[in-house]
TORVONU-787156 format. One record per residue: residue in one letter; x, y, z of N, C-alpha, C in turn. Coordinates in steps of 0.1 Angstrom, whole numbers, plus 5000, padded with zeros to 4 digits. Atoms other than C-alpha are relative to their C-alpha. Layout:
N
aXYZXYZXYZ/...
//
This chain:
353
x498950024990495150254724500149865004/x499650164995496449894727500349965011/x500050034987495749734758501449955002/x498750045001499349564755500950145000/x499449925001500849894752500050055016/x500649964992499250004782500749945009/x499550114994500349704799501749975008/x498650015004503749714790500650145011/x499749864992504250104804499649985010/x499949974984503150014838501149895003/x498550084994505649734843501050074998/x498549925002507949934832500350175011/x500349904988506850254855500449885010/x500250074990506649974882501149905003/x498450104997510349844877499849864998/x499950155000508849484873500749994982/x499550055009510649474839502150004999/x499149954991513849604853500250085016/x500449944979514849684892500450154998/x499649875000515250034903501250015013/x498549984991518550204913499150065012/x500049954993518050394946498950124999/x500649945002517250694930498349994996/x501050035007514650584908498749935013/x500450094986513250344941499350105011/x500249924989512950694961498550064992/x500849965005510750824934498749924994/x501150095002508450504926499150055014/x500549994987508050544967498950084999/x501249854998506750904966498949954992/x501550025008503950804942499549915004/x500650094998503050524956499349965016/x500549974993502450634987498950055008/x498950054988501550595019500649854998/x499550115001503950295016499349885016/x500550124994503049955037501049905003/x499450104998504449675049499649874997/x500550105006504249335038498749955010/x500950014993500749225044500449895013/x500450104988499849025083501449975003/x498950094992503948895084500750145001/x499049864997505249295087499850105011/x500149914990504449395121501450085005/x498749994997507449615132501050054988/x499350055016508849555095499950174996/x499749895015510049855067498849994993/x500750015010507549935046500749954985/x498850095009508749745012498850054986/x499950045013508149724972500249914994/x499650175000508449354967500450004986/x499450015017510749274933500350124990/x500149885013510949644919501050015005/x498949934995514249724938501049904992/x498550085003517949634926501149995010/x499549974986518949624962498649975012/x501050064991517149484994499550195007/x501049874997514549774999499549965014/x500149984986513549655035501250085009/x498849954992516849735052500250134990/x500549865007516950055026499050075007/x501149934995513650155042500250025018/x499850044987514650035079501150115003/x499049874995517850305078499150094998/x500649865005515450585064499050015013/x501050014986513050485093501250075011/x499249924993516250555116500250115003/x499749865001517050895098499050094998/x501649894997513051025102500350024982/x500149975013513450985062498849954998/x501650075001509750765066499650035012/x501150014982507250835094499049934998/x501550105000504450665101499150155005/x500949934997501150795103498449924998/x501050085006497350665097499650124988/x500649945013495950755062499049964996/x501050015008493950575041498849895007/x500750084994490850445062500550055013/x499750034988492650525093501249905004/x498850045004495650285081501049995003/x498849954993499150245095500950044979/x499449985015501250415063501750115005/x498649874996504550575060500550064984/x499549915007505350865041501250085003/x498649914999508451085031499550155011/x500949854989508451425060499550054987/x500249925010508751655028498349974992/x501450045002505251485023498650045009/x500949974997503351595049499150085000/x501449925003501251865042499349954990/x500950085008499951685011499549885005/x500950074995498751415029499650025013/x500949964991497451615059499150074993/x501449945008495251775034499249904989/x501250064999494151455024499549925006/x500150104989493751235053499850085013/x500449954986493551475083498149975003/x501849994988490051415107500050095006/x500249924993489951735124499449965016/x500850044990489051655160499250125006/x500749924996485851855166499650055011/x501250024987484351705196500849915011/x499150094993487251575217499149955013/x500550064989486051335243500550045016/x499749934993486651375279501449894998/x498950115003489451105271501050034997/x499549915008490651245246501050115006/x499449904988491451545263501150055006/x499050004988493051455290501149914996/x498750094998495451235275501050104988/x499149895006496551515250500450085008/x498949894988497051755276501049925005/x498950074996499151485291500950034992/x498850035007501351455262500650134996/x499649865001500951805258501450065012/x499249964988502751885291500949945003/x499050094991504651565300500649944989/x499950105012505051435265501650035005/x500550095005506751225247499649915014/x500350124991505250965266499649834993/x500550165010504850565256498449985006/x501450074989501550355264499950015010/x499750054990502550215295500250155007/x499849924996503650565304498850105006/x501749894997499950745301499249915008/x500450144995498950385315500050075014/x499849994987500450475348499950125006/x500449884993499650825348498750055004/x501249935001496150835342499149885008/x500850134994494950445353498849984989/x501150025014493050375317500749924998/x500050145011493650045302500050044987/x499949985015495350025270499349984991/x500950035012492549885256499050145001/x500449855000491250255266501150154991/x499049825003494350475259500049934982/x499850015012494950315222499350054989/x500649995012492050365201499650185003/x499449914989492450705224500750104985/x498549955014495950785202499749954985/x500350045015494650645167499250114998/x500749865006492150915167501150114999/x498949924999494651185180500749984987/x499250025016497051065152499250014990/x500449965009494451095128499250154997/x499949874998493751405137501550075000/x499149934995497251495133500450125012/x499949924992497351625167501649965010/x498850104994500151355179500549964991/x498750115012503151145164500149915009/x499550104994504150815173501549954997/x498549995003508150825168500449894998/x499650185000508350445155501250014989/x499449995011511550465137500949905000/x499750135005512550105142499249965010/x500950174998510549735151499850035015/x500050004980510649815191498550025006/x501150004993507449815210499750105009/x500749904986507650095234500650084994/x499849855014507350425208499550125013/x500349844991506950785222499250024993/x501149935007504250975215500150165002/x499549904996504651325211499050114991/x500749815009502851695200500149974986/x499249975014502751725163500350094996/x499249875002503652055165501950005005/x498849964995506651995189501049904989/x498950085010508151705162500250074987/x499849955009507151915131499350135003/x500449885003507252265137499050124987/x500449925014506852425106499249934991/x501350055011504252155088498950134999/x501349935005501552385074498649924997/x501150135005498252115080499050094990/x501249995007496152345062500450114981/x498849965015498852395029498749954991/x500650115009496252135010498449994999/x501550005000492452155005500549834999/x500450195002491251765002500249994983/x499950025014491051834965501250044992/x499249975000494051994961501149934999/x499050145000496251704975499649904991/x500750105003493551474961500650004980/x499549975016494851624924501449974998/x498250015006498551584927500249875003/x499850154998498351184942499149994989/x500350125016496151114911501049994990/x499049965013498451274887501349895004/x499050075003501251014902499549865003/x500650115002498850754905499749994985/x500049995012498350784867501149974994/x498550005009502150814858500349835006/x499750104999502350474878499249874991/x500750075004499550274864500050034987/x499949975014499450464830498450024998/x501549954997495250434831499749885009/x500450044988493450394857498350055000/x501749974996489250434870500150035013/x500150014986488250554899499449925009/x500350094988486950264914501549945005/x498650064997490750174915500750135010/x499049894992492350534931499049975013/x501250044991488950414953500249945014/x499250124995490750094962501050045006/x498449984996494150224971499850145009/x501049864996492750604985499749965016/x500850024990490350465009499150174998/x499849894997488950814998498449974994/x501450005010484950864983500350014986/x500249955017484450804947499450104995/x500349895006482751094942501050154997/x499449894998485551344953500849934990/x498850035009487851114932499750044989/x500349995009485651174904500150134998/x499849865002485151564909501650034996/x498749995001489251564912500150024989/x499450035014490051384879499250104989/x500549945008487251524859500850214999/x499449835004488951944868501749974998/x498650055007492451764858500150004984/x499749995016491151674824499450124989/x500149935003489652004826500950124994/x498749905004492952174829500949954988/x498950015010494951954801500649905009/x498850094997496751744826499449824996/x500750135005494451404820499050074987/x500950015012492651284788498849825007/x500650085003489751044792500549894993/x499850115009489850694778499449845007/x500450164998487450394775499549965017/x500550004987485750494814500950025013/x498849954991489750604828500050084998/x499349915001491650834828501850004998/x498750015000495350874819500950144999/x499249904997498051144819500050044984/x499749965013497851364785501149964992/x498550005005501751344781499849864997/x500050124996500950954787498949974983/x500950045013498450954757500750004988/x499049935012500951114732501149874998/x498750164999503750854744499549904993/x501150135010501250554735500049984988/x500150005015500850674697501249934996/x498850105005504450544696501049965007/x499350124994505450334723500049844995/x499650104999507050034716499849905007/x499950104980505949744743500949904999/x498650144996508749514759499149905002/x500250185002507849144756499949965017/x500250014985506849084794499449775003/x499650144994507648714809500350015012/x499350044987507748644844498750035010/x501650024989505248564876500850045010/x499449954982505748714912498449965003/x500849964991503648684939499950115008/x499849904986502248984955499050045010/x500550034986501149024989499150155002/x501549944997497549224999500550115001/x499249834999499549565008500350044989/x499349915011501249594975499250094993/x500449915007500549864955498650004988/x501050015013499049714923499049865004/x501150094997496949454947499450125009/x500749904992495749734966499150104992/x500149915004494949924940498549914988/x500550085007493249624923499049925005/x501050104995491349504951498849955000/x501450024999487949574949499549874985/x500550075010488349364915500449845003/x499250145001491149074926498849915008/x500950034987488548984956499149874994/x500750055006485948894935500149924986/x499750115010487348754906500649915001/x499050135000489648474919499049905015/x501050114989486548384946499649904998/x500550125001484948124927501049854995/x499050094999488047924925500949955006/x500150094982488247894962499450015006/x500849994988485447944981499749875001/x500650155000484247594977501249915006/x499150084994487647434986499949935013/x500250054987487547145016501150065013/x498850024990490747275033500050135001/x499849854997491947625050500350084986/x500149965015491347845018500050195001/x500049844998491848225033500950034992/x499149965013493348435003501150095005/x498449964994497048515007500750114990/x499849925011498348644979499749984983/x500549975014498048764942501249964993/x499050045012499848634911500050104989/x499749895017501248884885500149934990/x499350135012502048654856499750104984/x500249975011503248854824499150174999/x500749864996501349194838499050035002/x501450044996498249084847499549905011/x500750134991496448904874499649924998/x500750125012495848554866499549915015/x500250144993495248404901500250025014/x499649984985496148354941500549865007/x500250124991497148164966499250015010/x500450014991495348034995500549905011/x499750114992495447875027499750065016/x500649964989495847965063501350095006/x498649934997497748285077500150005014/x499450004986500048275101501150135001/x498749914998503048505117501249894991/x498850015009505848455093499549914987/x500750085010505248175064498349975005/x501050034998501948125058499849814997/x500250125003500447775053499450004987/x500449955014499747775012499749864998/x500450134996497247515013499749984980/x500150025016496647554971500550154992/x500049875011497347824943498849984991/x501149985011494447884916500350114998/x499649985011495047974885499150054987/x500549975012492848144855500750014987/x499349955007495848174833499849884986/x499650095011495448004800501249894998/x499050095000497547674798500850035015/x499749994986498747744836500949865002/x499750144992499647354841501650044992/x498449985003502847494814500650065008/x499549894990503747744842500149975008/x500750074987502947534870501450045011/x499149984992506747544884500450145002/x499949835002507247934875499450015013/x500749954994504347984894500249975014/x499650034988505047784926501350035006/x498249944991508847924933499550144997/x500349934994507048254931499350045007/x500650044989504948174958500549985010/x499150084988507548004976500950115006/x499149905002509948324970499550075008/x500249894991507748544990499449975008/x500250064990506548325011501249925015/x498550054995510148305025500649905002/x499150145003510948005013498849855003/x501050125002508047795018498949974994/x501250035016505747624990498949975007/x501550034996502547534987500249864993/x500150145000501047234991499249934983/x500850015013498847224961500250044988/x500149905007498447364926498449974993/x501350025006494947374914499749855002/x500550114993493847144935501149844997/x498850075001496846904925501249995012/x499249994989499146774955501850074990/x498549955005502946964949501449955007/x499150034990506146834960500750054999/x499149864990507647104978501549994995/x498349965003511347214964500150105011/x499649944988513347384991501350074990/
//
Protein backbone atom coordinates (compact mmCIF):
# COMPACT_ATOMS: atom_id res chain seq x y z
CA UNK A 1 0.00 0.00 0.00
CA UNK A 2 1.89 3.21 -1.29
CA UNK A 3 2.42 5.73 1.11
CA UNK A 4 1.79 8.37 -1.78
CA UNK A 5 -1.54 6.82 -2.40
CA UNK A 6 -2.38 7.11 0.99
CA UNK A 7 -1.35 10.61 0.98
CA UNK A 8 -3.09 11.69 -1.89
CA UNK A 9 -6.77 10.19 -0.53
CA UNK A 10 -6.55 12.31 2.51
CA UNK A 11 -6.07 15.52 0.74
CA UNK A 12 -8.55 14.74 -1.27
CA UNK A 13 -11.05 13.63 1.77
CA UNK A 14 -9.74 16.91 3.39
CA UNK A 15 -10.71 19.16 0.28
CA UNK A 16 -6.98 20.53 0.34
CA UNK A 17 -6.88 19.49 -3.32
CA UNK A 18 -10.14 21.00 -4.21
CA UNK A 19 -12.63 23.27 -1.93
CA UNK A 20 -15.85 21.95 -0.70
CA UNK A 21 -19.37 23.05 -1.83
CA UNK A 22 -21.55 23.57 1.23
CA UNK A 23 -22.79 20.26 1.14
CA UNK A 24 -19.75 18.46 1.00
CA UNK A 25 -18.32 21.28 3.96
CA UNK A 26 -21.42 20.11 6.21
CA UNK A 27 -20.22 16.58 5.96
CA UNK A 28 -16.27 17.01 6.33
CA UNK A 29 -17.66 19.05 9.66
CA UNK A 30 -19.60 16.06 11.11
CA UNK A 31 -16.43 13.91 11.01
CA UNK A 32 -14.29 16.03 12.10
CA UNK A 33 -15.77 16.95 14.97
CA UNK A 34 -16.06 18.66 17.80
CA UNK A 35 -15.09 21.59 15.42
CA UNK A 36 -12.75 24.60 16.97
CA UNK A 37 -11.84 27.72 16.39
CA UNK A 38 -8.75 29.14 15.14
CA UNK A 39 -6.18 28.57 17.68
CA UNK A 40 -5.48 31.65 20.74
CA UNK A 41 -6.88 34.51 17.93
CA UNK A 42 -10.73 32.82 17.98
CA UNK A 43 -12.17 33.85 21.18
CA UNK A 44 -15.90 34.55 20.41
CA UNK A 45 -15.04 33.38 16.67
CA UNK A 46 -16.99 30.42 14.32
CA UNK A 47 -15.49 27.41 14.59
CA UNK A 48 -13.65 27.17 11.01
CA UNK A 49 -11.76 24.57 8.52
CA UNK A 50 -8.96 26.77 7.24
CA UNK A 51 -8.53 26.41 3.09
CA UNK A 52 -10.98 23.29 2.66
CA UNK A 53 -14.08 25.52 1.99
CA UNK A 54 -15.13 27.14 -1.53
CA UNK A 55 -16.81 29.87 0.42
CA UNK A 56 -15.83 31.76 3.65
CA UNK A 57 -16.73 29.00 6.24
CA UNK A 58 -16.41 31.43 9.35
CA UNK A 59 -19.45 33.56 8.51
CA UNK A 60 -21.07 30.00 7.13
CA UNK A 61 -20.47 28.67 10.68
CA UNK A 62 -21.38 32.14 12.53
CA UNK A 63 -25.19 31.91 10.80
CA UNK A 64 -25.43 28.22 11.84
CA UNK A 65 -24.30 29.46 15.37
CA UNK A 66 -27.42 31.87 15.11
CA UNK A 67 -29.84 29.03 13.86
CA UNK A 68 -28.64 26.50 17.05
CA UNK A 69 -27.24 24.49 13.76
CA UNK A 70 -23.55 24.36 16.09
CA UNK A 71 -23.66 24.40 19.96
CA UNK A 72 -20.98 24.53 22.00
CA UNK A 73 -20.17 22.22 24.61
CA UNK A 74 -16.78 20.91 26.40
CA UNK A 75 -15.49 17.54 24.95
CA UNK A 76 -12.34 16.42 24.44
CA UNK A 77 -10.26 17.01 27.73
CA UNK A 78 -12.89 19.22 28.97
CA UNK A 79 -12.46 21.47 25.63
CA UNK A 80 -14.62 24.28 24.33
CA UNK A 81 -16.04 22.33 20.85
CA UNK A 82 -19.03 22.68 18.82
CA UNK A 83 -20.95 20.12 17.39
CA UNK A 84 -24.08 19.67 14.97
CA UNK A 85 -27.67 19.20 17.71
CA UNK A 86 -28.41 15.97 15.58
CA UNK A 87 -25.01 15.03 17.27
CA UNK A 88 -25.62 14.93 20.63
CA UNK A 89 -26.16 11.84 21.93
CA UNK A 90 -23.08 10.46 20.22
CA UNK A 91 -20.92 12.67 21.89
CA UNK A 92 -22.67 12.57 25.29
CA UNK A 93 -21.83 8.96 25.19
CA UNK A 94 -18.46 9.89 24.63
CA UNK A 95 -17.52 12.87 26.65
CA UNK A 96 -20.20 13.01 29.31
CA UNK A 97 -18.55 13.14 33.29
CA UNK A 98 -21.48 12.11 35.20
CA UNK A 99 -21.57 14.27 38.27
CA UNK A 100 -21.42 11.88 41.18
CA UNK A 101 -20.46 13.88 44.09
CA UNK A 102 -21.87 17.36 43.46
CA UNK A 103 -20.23 19.83 45.71
CA UNK A 104 -22.13 22.09 48.01
CA UNK A 105 -21.46 24.67 45.11
CA UNK A 106 -22.35 22.85 42.72
CA UNK A 107 -25.56 22.38 43.91
CA UNK A 108 -26.78 25.32 44.73
CA UNK A 109 -25.92 26.95 41.60
CA UNK A 110 -27.81 24.25 39.62
CA UNK A 111 -30.81 24.50 41.54
CA UNK A 112 -30.49 28.14 40.73
CA UNK A 113 -30.58 27.64 37.13
CA UNK A 114 -32.81 25.01 37.75
CA UNK A 115 -35.58 27.31 39.10
CA UNK A 116 -34.50 30.85 38.00
CA UNK A 117 -32.61 29.77 34.86
CA UNK A 118 -31.45 30.87 32.08
CA UNK A 119 -29.22 32.85 34.01
CA UNK A 120 -25.69 34.63 32.83
CA UNK A 121 -22.51 34.84 35.16
CA UNK A 122 -23.01 38.12 36.55
CA UNK A 123 -26.58 36.92 37.09
CA UNK A 124 -25.73 33.86 39.61
CA UNK A 125 -22.91 36.47 40.71
CA UNK A 126 -25.56 38.65 42.25
CA UNK A 127 -27.75 35.96 43.38
CA UNK A 128 -25.61 33.82 45.29
CA UNK A 129 -22.38 36.48 46.19
CA UNK A 130 -19.58 33.81 44.68
CA UNK A 131 -16.90 35.25 42.61
CA UNK A 132 -16.68 34.34 39.18
CA UNK A 133 -13.53 33.03 39.69
CA UNK A 134 -15.94 30.63 41.97
CA UNK A 135 -19.09 30.28 39.80
CA UNK A 136 -16.96 29.46 36.50
CA UNK A 137 -14.97 26.42 36.92
CA UNK A 138 -18.57 25.85 38.89
CA UNK A 139 -20.39 25.73 35.14
CA UNK A 140 -17.49 23.89 33.27
CA UNK A 141 -18.05 20.90 35.35
CA UNK A 142 -21.98 21.24 35.14
CA UNK A 143 -21.47 21.49 31.33
CA UNK A 144 -19.41 18.64 31.31
CA UNK A 145 -21.61 16.80 33.00
CA UNK A 146 -24.15 17.70 30.53
CA UNK A 147 -26.35 18.89 33.20
CA UNK A 148 -26.33 22.74 31.73
CA UNK A 149 -25.96 24.59 28.33
CA UNK A 150 -24.38 27.78 27.70
CA UNK A 151 -26.49 29.34 24.70
CA UNK A 152 -23.38 31.04 22.91
CA UNK A 153 -24.81 31.46 19.54
CA UNK A 154 -22.85 34.52 18.60
CA UNK A 155 -19.17 36.36 19.90
CA UNK A 156 -21.23 38.33 22.87
CA UNK A 157 -19.97 37.93 26.36
CA UNK A 158 -22.99 37.73 28.51
CA UNK A 159 -24.42 33.93 27.44
CA UNK A 160 -27.34 32.27 29.40
CA UNK A 161 -27.05 29.30 30.99
CA UNK A 162 -29.72 26.98 31.03
CA UNK A 163 -31.10 23.15 32.16
CA UNK A 164 -30.05 20.76 29.52
CA UNK A 165 -33.13 19.10 29.63
CA UNK A 166 -35.13 22.39 29.34
CA UNK A 167 -32.99 23.33 25.79
CA UNK A 168 -32.91 19.67 24.63
CA UNK A 169 -35.79 17.79 25.62
CA UNK A 170 -35.76 14.79 23.89
CA UNK A 171 -31.56 14.16 23.83
CA UNK A 172 -31.28 10.57 25.06
CA UNK A 173 -27.63 11.01 27.17
CA UNK A 174 -27.50 7.45 27.68
CA UNK A 175 -28.34 6.44 23.59
CA UNK A 176 -24.30 5.75 23.44
CA UNK A 177 -22.09 3.52 25.59
CA UNK A 178 -18.36 5.22 25.56
CA UNK A 179 -17.57 2.45 23.12
CA UNK A 180 -20.27 2.61 21.08
CA UNK A 181 -19.91 6.34 20.11
CA UNK A 182 -16.16 5.65 20.47
CA UNK A 183 -16.73 3.18 17.19
CA UNK A 184 -18.69 5.36 14.88
CA UNK A 185 -16.07 8.75 15.44
CA UNK A 186 -13.33 6.30 14.48
CA UNK A 187 -14.95 4.88 11.50
CA UNK A 188 -15.13 8.85 10.30
CA UNK A 189 -11.91 9.55 11.59
CA UNK A 190 -10.57 6.83 9.17
CA UNK A 191 -12.64 7.90 6.10
CA UNK A 192 -10.93 11.36 6.87
CA UNK A 193 -7.28 10.42 7.28
CA UNK A 194 -7.60 7.17 5.22
CA UNK A 195 -4.99 5.37 7.97
CA UNK A 196 -4.46 6.31 11.04
CA UNK A 197 -2.84 4.78 14.84
CA UNK A 198 -4.18 5.29 17.86
CA UNK A 199 -1.79 7.39 19.21
CA UNK A 200 -3.29 9.89 16.63
CA UNK A 201 -7.36 9.34 17.43
CA UNK A 202 -5.28 9.74 21.04
CA UNK A 203 -4.29 13.22 19.92
CA UNK A 204 -7.48 14.54 18.58
CA UNK A 205 -10.00 12.26 21.17
CA UNK A 206 -8.38 13.51 24.28
CA UNK A 207 -9.80 9.84 25.03
CA UNK A 208 -7.37 6.75 26.65
CA UNK A 209 -5.47 4.72 24.32
CA UNK A 210 -6.51 1.73 25.55
CA UNK A 211 -10.30 2.20 24.92
CA UNK A 212 -9.20 3.52 21.45
CA UNK A 213 -7.45 0.38 21.05
CA UNK A 214 -10.25 -2.09 22.41
CA UNK A 215 -12.76 0.14 19.94
CA UNK A 216 -10.75 -0.30 16.65
CA UNK A 217 -9.50 -3.78 17.36
CA UNK A 218 -13.90 -5.11 17.63
CA UNK A 219 -14.24 -2.86 14.27
CA UNK A 220 -11.70 -4.98 12.48
CA UNK A 221 -13.36 -7.72 14.20
CA UNK A 222 -16.67 -6.99 12.50
CA UNK A 223 -15.13 -6.28 8.77
CA UNK A 224 -15.49 -2.54 9.01
CA UNK A 225 -11.44 -1.81 9.49
CA UNK A 226 -8.47 -3.86 8.16
CA UNK A 227 -5.07 -3.53 9.94
CA UNK A 228 -2.05 -2.07 8.22
CA UNK A 229 1.60 -1.50 9.07
CA UNK A 230 0.51 -0.62 13.20
CA UNK A 231 -2.97 1.42 11.77
CA UNK A 232 -5.80 0.94 10.92
CA UNK A 233 -7.96 1.87 7.93
CA UNK A 234 -11.49 1.48 6.52
CA UNK A 235 -11.94 -2.05 4.64
CA UNK A 236 -13.82 -0.24 1.68
CA UNK A 237 -10.65 2.16 1.95
CA UNK A 238 -8.28 -0.84 1.43
CA UNK A 239 -10.00 -2.11 -1.79
CA UNK A 240 -10.06 1.60 -3.16
CA UNK A 241 -6.11 1.77 -2.67
CA UNK A 242 -5.46 -1.44 -4.95
CA UNK A 243 -6.57 1.02 -7.65
CA UNK A 244 -6.48 4.52 -6.76
CA UNK A 245 -4.82 6.72 -8.88
CA UNK A 246 -3.00 9.65 -6.74
CA UNK A 247 -3.36 13.51 -7.78
CA UNK A 248 -0.01 15.16 -8.12
CA UNK A 249 -0.23 17.43 -4.75
CA UNK A 250 1.57 20.99 -4.87
CA UNK A 251 0.86 23.62 -2.49
CA UNK A 252 1.87 24.82 1.29
CA UNK A 253 -0.76 26.25 3.87
CA UNK A 254 -0.30 27.06 7.19
CA UNK A 255 -2.28 25.41 9.77
CA UNK A 256 -3.10 26.71 13.10
CA UNK A 257 -2.85 24.28 16.49
CA UNK A 258 -6.91 23.62 16.48
CA UNK A 259 -6.95 22.29 12.98
CA UNK A 260 -7.86 18.96 12.50
CA UNK A 261 -4.84 17.31 10.93
CA UNK A 262 -2.47 19.41 13.61
CA UNK A 263 -4.53 18.19 16.27
CA UNK A 264 -4.60 14.99 15.26
CA UNK A 265 -0.81 15.10 14.61
CA UNK A 266 0.24 16.61 17.70
CA UNK A 267 1.69 14.42 19.88
CA UNK A 268 4.14 13.90 16.74
CA UNK A 269 4.37 17.69 15.23
CA UNK A 270 5.56 18.87 18.93
CA UNK A 271 8.43 16.92 18.93
CA UNK A 272 9.64 16.75 15.70
CA UNK A 273 9.94 20.41 14.60
CA UNK A 274 11.50 21.12 18.49
CA UNK A 275 14.98 20.81 17.68
CA UNK A 276 14.73 23.53 15.12
CA UNK A 277 13.68 26.06 17.56
CA UNK A 278 14.20 25.48 20.93
CA UNK A 279 17.70 26.85 20.81
CA UNK A 280 16.71 30.09 18.93
CA UNK A 281 17.83 33.70 20.64
CA UNK A 282 14.54 35.47 20.03
CA UNK A 283 10.65 34.80 21.03
CA UNK A 284 10.38 31.14 19.51
CA UNK A 285 6.75 29.85 20.96
CA UNK A 286 5.33 27.51 18.17
CA UNK A 287 2.51 29.04 16.14
CA UNK A 288 1.74 27.18 13.53
CA UNK A 289 2.24 23.97 11.25
CA UNK A 290 3.21 23.94 7.54
CA UNK A 291 1.39 21.39 5.25
CA UNK A 292 3.63 21.51 2.16
CA UNK A 293 2.52 18.93 -0.68
CA UNK A 294 0.58 16.66 2.23
CA UNK A 295 2.92 16.35 4.76
CA UNK A 296 4.37 18.33 7.62
CA UNK A 297 7.59 19.78 6.82
CA UNK A 298 7.94 22.53 9.50
CA UNK A 299 6.42 25.63 11.69
CA UNK A 300 6.43 28.86 12.43
CA UNK A 301 7.41 30.56 15.57
CA UNK A 302 7.52 33.47 17.56
CA UNK A 303 5.40 35.29 20.08
CA UNK A 304 1.51 35.02 20.41
CA UNK A 305 -0.58 37.66 20.62
CA UNK A 306 -4.53 38.59 20.13
CA UNK A 307 -4.95 38.84 16.53
CA UNK A 308 -1.52 38.62 14.29
CA UNK A 309 0.93 36.93 15.95
CA UNK A 310 4.61 38.15 15.94
CA UNK A 311 6.34 35.33 13.39
CA UNK A 312 9.64 35.86 14.73
CA UNK A 313 11.09 32.79 12.11
CA UNK A 314 9.67 29.74 10.10
CA UNK A 315 11.76 26.38 10.17
CA UNK A 316 11.74 24.19 7.61
CA UNK A 317 12.77 20.28 7.20
CA UNK A 318 11.55 20.12 3.70
CA UNK A 319 14.16 19.13 1.24
CA UNK A 320 15.50 22.10 -0.82
CA UNK A 321 13.00 24.50 1.29
CA UNK A 322 15.28 27.67 0.29
CA UNK A 323 13.29 26.79 -3.61
CA UNK A 324 9.96 27.36 -1.65
CA UNK A 325 11.02 29.91 0.48
CA UNK A 326 8.32 32.59 -0.94
CA UNK A 327 5.44 29.76 -1.24
CA UNK A 328 6.12 29.17 2.19
CA UNK A 329 6.08 32.76 3.68
CA UNK A 330 2.62 34.07 1.87
CA UNK A 331 1.27 30.95 3.52
CA UNK A 332 2.18 32.11 6.72
CA UNK A 333 1.33 35.48 6.09
CA UNK A 334 -2.18 34.25 4.58
CA UNK A 335 -3.22 33.00 7.91
CA UNK A 336 -1.67 35.07 9.89
CA UNK A 337 -4.00 37.78 8.47
CA UNK A 338 -1.85 39.35 6.51
CA UNK A 339 1.23 39.61 8.37
CA UNK A 340 4.70 37.89 7.61
CA UNK A 341 7.36 36.70 9.35
CA UNK A 342 10.30 38.14 10.08
CA UNK A 343 12.73 35.33 9.30
CA UNK A 344 13.02 32.18 7.33
CA UNK A 345 15.34 29.65 8.77
CA UNK A 346 16.98 31.87 10.59
CA UNK A 347 17.47 34.26 7.44
CA UNK A 348 16.06 38.07 7.83
CA UNK A 349 12.71 38.27 5.27
CA UNK A 350 11.45 41.33 3.77
CA UNK A 351 7.96 41.43 4.52
CA UNK A 352 5.49 41.70 1.25
CA UNK A 353 2.12 43.16 2.16
Amino acid sequence: MEPEKIVSLRMERQFFTRKADEAEYIELYRDTQPGQNIYWNGFGEPPVLVFRAAFDDKEFNRVRQVERKLIKGRFAGGNLGWIMPSELELFAGLYRKPLTRPTETSQRILDLIEHAGPLTIQQIKEETGLLVKEITPVLHRLQEAFLIYEDQYDGEWDRGWYTFPEMFPECNLERYSRKAALKEVLQRFAYRHVLFDTAMAKSFYRLPEKEIKAAAAELVAEGAFVEHEGGFLLKSDAALLETYVPVPLHFVYALHQNDFLAKSNEHILKEKFKPLYENLPYDHALLHYLLIDGEFYGASVGHVRNGPFDINDIVCDLPGAETRKEEIAQAVRELNFGKGAERFMGATLEEKQ
